[in-house]
C-alpha positions, -999 to 999 in steps of 0.1 A, spaced: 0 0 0 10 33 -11 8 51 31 27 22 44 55 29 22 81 50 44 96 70 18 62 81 9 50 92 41 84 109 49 76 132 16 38 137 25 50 149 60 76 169 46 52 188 24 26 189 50 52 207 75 64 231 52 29 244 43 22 243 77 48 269 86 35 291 56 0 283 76 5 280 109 -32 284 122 -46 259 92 -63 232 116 -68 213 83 -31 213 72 -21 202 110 -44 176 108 -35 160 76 3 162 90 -10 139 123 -30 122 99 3 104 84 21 109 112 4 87 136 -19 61 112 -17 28 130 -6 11 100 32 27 106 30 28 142 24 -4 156 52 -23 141 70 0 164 50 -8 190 52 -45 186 87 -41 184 90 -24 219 70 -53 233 91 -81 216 120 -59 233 109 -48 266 115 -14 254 94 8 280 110 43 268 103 36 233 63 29 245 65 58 270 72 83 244 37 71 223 16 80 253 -3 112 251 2 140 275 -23 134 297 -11 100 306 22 112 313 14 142 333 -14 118 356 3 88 359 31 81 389 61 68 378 49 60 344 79 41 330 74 19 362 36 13 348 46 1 318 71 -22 338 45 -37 354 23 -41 322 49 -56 300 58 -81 334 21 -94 333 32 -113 299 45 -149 310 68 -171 287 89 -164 256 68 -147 226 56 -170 198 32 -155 176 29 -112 179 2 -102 153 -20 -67 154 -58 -55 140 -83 -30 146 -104 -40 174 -135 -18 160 -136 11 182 -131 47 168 -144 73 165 -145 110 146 -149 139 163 -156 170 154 -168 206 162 -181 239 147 -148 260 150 -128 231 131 -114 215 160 -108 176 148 -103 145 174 -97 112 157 -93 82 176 -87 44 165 -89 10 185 -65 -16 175 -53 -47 193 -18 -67 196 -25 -103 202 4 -124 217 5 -158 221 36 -169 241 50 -206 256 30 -199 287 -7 -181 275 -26 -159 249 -26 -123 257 -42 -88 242 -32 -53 244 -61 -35 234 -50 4 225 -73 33 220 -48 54 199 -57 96 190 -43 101 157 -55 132 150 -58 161 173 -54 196 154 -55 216 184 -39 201 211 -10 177 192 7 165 218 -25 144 228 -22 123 198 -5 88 203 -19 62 232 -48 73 256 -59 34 265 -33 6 268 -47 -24 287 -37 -60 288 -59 -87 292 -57 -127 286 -72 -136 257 -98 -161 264 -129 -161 278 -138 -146 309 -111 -121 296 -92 -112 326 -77 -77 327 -43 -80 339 -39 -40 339 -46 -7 324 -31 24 320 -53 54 305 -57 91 303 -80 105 329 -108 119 302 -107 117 265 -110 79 258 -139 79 232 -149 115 242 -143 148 231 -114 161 255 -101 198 256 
């Protein structure tokens, strides 16, 4: 697919910054930018990746602001997440979950927010981080990136093994 290719993107962003520095107050310009920026389809690998690797700073730095300015300790958190998975990784494997949603309001203001999953199955169980990811916030950007990261076992009766979320804003218009 043409977006996942990283040159591609790369020139789209490129472009999209520029004109957004001739247009600093174009909501619609900003947006586009996020828009490629932060599609799942280029960011999860990443994530996966930091899973695979225990790499908590890598998944810190995709959490929006409000997780990091109300949760203690944060890199701790996502410790204690990651330490929930038993057993050496098999299978890592990713897809939207259904949840999303487009917001929008009269002055132009756009919120954008995707669910997607990353299913693990491992030598010990089957697990699911289930993300609620903003890609698109053209008013406040440093909101966009993880607002919901919870894991759970992935079998019935679904047993979360822990969450970490932004206080408001999951879902929800947030300002």
């Amino acid at each position: 697919m043409l977006f996942s290719n990283p040159i591609f993107v790369k020139i789209i962003v490129t472009i999209l910054t520029f004109l957004s520095t001739l247009f600093p107050t174009n909501k619609n310009l900003i947006g586009m930018r996020q828009q490629y920026e932060n599609n799942p389809d280029r960011c999860v690998p990443i994530l996966i990746k930091a899973i695979e690797e225990n790499d908590v700073e890598t998944l810190e730095s995709y959490m929006c602001k409000n997780i990091k300015d109300n949760t203690d300790n944060l890199p701790g958190e996502i410790r204690k997440l990651l330490d929930c998975i038993e057993g050496d990784i098999v299978t890592i494997e990713w897809g939207y979950s259904g949840g999303g949603t487009n917001m929008k309001q009269q002055d132009g203001r756009v919120i954008s927010q995707v669910g997607f999953e990353i299913n693990i199955k491992t030598t010990v169980d089957d697990y699911s981080i289930g993300f609620m990811w903003e890609e698109i916030n053209n008013f406040q950007p440093e909101e966009t990136g993880i607002r919901n990261m919870g894991l759970t076992k992935n079998y019935y009766p679904f047993n979360r093994l822990y969450l970490i979320a932004a206080t408001d804003g999951i879902m929800t218009w947030h300002e």
